[in-house]
BAMARVO-490647 format. One line per 8 residues: their letters; for each residue x negated, y negated, z negated of C-alpha. Coordinates in steps of 0.05 Angstrom, whole numbers, padded with zeros to 5 digits. Example, Ala and Ser with C-alpha at 12.3 -4.5 7.8 and 13.67 -1.06 7.14 Angstrom:
// residues 2
AS) -00246,00090,-00156 ~ -00273,00021,-00143
//
This chain:
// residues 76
XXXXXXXX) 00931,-00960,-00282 ~ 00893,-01026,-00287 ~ 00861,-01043,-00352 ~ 00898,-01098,-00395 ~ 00861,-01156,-00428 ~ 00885,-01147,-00499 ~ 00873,-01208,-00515 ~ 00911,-01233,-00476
XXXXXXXX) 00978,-01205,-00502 ~ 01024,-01249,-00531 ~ 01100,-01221,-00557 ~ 01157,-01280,-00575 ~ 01232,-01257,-00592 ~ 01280,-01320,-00584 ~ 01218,-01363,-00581 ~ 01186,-01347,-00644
XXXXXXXX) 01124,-01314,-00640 ~ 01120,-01247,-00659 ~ 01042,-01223,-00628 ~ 01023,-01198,-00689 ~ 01075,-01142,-00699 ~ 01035,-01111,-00639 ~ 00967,-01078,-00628 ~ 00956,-01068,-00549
XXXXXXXX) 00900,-01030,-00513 ~ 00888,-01001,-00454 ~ 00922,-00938,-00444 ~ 00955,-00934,-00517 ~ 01015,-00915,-00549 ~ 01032,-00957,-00604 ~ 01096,-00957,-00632 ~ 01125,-01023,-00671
XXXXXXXX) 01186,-01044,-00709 ~ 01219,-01123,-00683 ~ 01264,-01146,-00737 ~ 01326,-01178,-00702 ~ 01365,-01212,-00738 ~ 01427,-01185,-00768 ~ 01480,-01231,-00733 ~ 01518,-01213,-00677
XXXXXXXX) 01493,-01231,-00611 ~ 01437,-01230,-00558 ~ 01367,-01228,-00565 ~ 01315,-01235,-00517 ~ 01241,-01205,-00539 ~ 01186,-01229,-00479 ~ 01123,-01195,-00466 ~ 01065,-01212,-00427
XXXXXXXX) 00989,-01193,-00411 ~ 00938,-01206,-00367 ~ 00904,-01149,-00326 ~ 00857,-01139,-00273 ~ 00879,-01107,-00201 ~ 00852,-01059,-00159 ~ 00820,-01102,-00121 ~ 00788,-01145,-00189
XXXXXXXX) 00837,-01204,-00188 ~ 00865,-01228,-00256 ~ 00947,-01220,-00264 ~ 01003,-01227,-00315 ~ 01052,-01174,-00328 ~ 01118,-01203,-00353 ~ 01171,-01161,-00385 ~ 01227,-01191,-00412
XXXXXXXX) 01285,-01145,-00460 ~ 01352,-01161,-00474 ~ 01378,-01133,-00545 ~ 01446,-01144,-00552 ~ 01476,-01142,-00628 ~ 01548,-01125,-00636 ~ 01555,-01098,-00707 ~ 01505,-01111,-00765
XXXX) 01473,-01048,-00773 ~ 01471,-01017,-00848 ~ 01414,-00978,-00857 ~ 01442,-00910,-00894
//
């Protein structure tokens, strides 16, 4: 696997940015908690990072996930 640019890495859910929340690095597992917000509905969380190849050229990595809220959730 390519090594990610960390500093690179930004994180936005329905356009606010939410980078902070996460701590990337190469090769780590680092799990996080998103706050959505409790209405009903869909929410869209993008990620992206920049990384080099195999063969040393720069590229972004774009993931993009779809939450979708039907029921406010009541923590017990």
């Amino acid at each position: 696997m390519p090594p990610i640019k960390p500093e690179t890495f930004s994180a936005t859910l329905e356009g606010a940015n939410v980078t902070p929340v996460f701590h990337p690095c190469p090769g780590c597992v680092d799990p996080v908690t998103v706050t959505i917000p409790g209405a009903q509905g869909r929410y869209t969380l993008k990620l992206a990072v920049d990384g080099a190849t195999s063969s040393a050229r720069v590229a972004t990595d774009t993931d993009r996930l779809v939450f979708h809220v039907s029921a406010k959730f009541t923590p017990q």
